[in-house]
C-alpha positions as CSV (number, residue, x, y, z in Angstrom):
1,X,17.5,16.9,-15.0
2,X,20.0,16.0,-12.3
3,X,21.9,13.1,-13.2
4,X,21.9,9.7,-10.9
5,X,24.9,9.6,-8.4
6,X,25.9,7.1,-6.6
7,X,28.1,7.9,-3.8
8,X,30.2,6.0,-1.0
9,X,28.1,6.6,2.6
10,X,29.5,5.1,5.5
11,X,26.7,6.4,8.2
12,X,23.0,7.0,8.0
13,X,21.8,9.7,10.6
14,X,18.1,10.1,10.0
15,X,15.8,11.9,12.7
16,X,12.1,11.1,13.2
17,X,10.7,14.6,12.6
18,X,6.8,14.4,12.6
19,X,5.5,17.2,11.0
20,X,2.7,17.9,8.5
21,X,3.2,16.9,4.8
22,X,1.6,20.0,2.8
23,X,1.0,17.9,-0.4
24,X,-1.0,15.8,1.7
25,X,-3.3,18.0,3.2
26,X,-3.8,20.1,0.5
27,X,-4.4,16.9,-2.2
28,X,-6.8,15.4,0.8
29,X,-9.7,14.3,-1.9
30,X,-7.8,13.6,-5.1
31,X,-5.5,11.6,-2.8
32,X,-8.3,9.5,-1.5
33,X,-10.5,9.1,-4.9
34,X,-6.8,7.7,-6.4
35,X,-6.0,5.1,-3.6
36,X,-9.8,3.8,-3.8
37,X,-9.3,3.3,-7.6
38,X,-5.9,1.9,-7.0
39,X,-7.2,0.0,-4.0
40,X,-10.5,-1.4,-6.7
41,X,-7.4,-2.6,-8.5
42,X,-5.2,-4.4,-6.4
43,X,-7.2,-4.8,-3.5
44,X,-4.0,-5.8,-1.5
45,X,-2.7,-2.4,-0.7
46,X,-3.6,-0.9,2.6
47,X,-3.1,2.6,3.3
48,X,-0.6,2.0,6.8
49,X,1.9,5.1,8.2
50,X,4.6,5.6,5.9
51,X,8.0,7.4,6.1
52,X,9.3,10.3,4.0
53,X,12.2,12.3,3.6
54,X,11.7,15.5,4.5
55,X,15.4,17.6,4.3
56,X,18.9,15.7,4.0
57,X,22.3,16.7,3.3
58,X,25.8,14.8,2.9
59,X,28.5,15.7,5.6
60,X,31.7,14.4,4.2
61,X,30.6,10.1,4.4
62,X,28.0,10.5,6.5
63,X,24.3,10.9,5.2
64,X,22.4,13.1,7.6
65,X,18.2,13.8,7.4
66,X,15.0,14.2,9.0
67,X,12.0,11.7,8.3
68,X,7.8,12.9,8.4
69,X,5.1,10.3,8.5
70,X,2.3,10.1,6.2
71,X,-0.2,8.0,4.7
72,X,0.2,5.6,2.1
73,X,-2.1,6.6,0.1
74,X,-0.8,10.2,0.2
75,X,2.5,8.6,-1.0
76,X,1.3,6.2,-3.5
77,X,-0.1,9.2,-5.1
78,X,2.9,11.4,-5.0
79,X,4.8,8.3,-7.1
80,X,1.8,7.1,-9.3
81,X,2.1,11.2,-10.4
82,X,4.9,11.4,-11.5
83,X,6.9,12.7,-8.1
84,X,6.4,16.3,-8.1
85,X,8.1,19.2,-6.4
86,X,6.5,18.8,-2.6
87,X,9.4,19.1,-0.1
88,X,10.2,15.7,0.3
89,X,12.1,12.3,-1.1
90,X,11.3,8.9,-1.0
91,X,14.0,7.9,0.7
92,X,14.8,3.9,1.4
93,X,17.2,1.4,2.0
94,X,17.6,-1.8,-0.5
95,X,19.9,-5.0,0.0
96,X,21.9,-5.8,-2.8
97,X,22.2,-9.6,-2.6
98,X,25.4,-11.4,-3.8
99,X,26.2,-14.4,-4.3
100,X,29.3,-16.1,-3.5
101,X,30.4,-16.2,-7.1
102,X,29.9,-12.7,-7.6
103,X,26.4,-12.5,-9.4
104,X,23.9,-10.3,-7.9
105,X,20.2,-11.5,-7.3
106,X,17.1,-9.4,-8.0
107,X,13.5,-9.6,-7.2
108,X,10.9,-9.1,-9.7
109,X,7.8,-7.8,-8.0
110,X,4.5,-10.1,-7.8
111,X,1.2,-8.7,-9.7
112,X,-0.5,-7.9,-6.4
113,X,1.8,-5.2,-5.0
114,X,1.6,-1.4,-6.2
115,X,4.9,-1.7,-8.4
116,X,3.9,-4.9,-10.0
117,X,6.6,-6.2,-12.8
118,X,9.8,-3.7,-11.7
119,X,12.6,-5.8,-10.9
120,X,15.1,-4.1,-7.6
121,X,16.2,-5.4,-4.5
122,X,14.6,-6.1,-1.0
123,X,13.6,-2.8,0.0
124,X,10.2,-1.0,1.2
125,X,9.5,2.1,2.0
126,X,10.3,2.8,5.9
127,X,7.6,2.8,8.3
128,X,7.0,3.6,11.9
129,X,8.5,-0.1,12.8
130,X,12.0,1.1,11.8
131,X,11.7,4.5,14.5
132,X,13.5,3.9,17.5
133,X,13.3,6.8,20.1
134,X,14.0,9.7,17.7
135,X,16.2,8.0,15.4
136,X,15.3,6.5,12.0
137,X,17.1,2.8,11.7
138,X,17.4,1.9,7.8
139,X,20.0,-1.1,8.9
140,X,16.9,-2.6,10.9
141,X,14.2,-1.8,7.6
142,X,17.0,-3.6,4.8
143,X,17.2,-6.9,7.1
144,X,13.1,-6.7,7.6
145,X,12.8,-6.5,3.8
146,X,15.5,-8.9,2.8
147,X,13.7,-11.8,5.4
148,X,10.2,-11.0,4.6
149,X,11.2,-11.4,0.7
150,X,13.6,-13.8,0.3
151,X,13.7,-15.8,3.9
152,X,17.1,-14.8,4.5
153,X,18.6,-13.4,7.6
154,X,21.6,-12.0,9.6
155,X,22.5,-16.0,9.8
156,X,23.1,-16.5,5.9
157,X,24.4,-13.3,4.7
158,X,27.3,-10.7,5.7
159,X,26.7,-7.1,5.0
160,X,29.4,-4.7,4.3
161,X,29.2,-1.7,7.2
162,X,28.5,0.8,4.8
163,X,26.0,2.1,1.9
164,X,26.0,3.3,-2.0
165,X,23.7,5.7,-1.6
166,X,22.1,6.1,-4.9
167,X,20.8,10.1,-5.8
168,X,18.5,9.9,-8.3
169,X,16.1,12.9,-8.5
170,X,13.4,12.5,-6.0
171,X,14.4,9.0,-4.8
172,X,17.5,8.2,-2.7
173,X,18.6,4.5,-2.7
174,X,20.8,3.4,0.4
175,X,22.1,0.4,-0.8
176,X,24.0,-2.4,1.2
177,X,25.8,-5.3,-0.3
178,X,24.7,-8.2,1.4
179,X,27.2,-11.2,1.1
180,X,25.8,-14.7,0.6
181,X,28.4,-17.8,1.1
182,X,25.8,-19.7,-1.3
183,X,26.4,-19.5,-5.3
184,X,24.0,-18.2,-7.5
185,X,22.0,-20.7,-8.5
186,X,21.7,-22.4,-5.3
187,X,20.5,-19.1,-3.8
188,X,17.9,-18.9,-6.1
189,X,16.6,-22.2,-5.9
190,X,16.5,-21.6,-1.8
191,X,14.6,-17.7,-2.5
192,X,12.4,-19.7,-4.8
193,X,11.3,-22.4,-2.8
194,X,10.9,-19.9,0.3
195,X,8.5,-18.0,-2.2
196,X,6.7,-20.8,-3.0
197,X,5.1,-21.1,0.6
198,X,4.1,-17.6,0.7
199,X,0.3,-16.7,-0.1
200,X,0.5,-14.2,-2.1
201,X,4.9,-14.1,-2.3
202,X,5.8,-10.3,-2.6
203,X,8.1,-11.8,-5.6
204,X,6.8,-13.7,-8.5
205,X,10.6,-14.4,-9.8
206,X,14.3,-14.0,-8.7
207,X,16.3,-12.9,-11.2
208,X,20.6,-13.5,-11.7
209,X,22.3,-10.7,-12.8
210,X,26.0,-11.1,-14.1
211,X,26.4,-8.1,-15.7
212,X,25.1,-5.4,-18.0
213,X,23.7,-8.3,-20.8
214,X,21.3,-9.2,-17.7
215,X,20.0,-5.4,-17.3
216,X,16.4,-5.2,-17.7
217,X,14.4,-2.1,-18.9
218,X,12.0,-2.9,-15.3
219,X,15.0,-2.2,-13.2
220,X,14.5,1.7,-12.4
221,X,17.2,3.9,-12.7
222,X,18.9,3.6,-9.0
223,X,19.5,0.0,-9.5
224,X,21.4,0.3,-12.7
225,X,22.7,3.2,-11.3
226,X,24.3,0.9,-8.8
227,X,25.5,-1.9,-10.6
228,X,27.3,-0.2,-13.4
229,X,28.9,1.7,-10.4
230,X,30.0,-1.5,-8.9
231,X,31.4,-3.7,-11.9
232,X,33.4,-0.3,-13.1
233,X,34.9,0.0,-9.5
234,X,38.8,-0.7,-9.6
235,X,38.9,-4.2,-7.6
């Protein structure tokens, strides 16, 4: 097994490359008898265009790859299996929230959505709202995610220019540290109440994470990936 990297990217250059996703066509029915059951379930998952990563490689600081559309359902059942070898990654951007003493804030997510319980960072999986012209804009799908989650925008927070990009097997984690002039707990207590007006919130909880005492078994492998890379960097 490759082990998780977590490397310094200063530029994302990601193509929109339709083409046809071969796991998808040739799992058509067990990909649609999954999402019904899954769908029977949690009956808030609708099966929209979704973006995958279909060939990438790293120039020097600079993160270059092409992106196919599929379905949702297709993709759902690529991760709810386990991820197997089918020519592509799932490929996303995540914004690593921090707070102006230094603490990081993570979402849990709510028992509705498809990863119910596992604890990361704003993020989704890019769709065919973050394609402009040809291009594939992963700085426009971290501030979508980051507002739609925790109510905060481009006016509260400061992100650095560039990414960790996390490798870790079949998923690559862009992640941009996103700088909040707001302490910890007062952040929270804003994320909260902004969750508390959504119907259902995407989060059920916000947690503070100081350092590795606060690690959590639900955070997947990129996100610890990236904080231990972060609190051993030389400051």
């Amino acid at each position: 097994m490759t082990a998780t990297q977590v490397i310094p990217i200063e530029r994302l250059e990601l193509r929109f490359a339709p083409r046809v996703w071969r796991f998808a066509e040739r799992r058509r029915a067990e990909i649609d008898a999954h999402f019904a059951a899954r769908q029977r379930q949690k009956p808030a998952l609708f099966n929209g265009t979704v973006l995958v990563l279909g060939e990438h490689a790293i120039d020097g600081a600079v993160f270059r790859g092409a992106c196919l559309p599929t379905d949702y359902a297709s993709f759902l059942a690529w991760n709810d299996w386990g991820r197997p070898e089918a020519g592509v990654r799932d490929c996303f951007a995540q914004g690593a929230l921090r707070s102006a003493d230094g603490a990081f804030l993570i979402g849990v997510m709510g028992p509705h959505t498809a990863n119910a319980g596992r604890i990361y960072f704003p993020s989704g999986t890019p769709d065919l709202s973050d394609v402009r012209g040809d291009t594939v804009d992963l700085d426009l799908s971290v501030w979508r995610e980051m507002a739609e989650e925790t109510g905060l925008t481009r006016s509260d927070l400061t992100a650095e220019t560039g990414w960790h990009t996390v490798l870790a097997g079949p998923q690559i984690a862009h992640v941009k540290i996103m700088q909040s002039r707001e302490n910890a707990e007062a952040l929270r207590a804003r994320i909260t109440a902004f969750l508390a007006q959504q119907s259902p919130p995407e989060l059920s909880d916000i947690r503070i994470v100081r350092g590795p005492a606060d690690v959590d078994m639900m955070m997947p492998a990129f996100v610890t990936a990236f904080l231990k890379a972060v609190w051993l960097a030389p400051r």
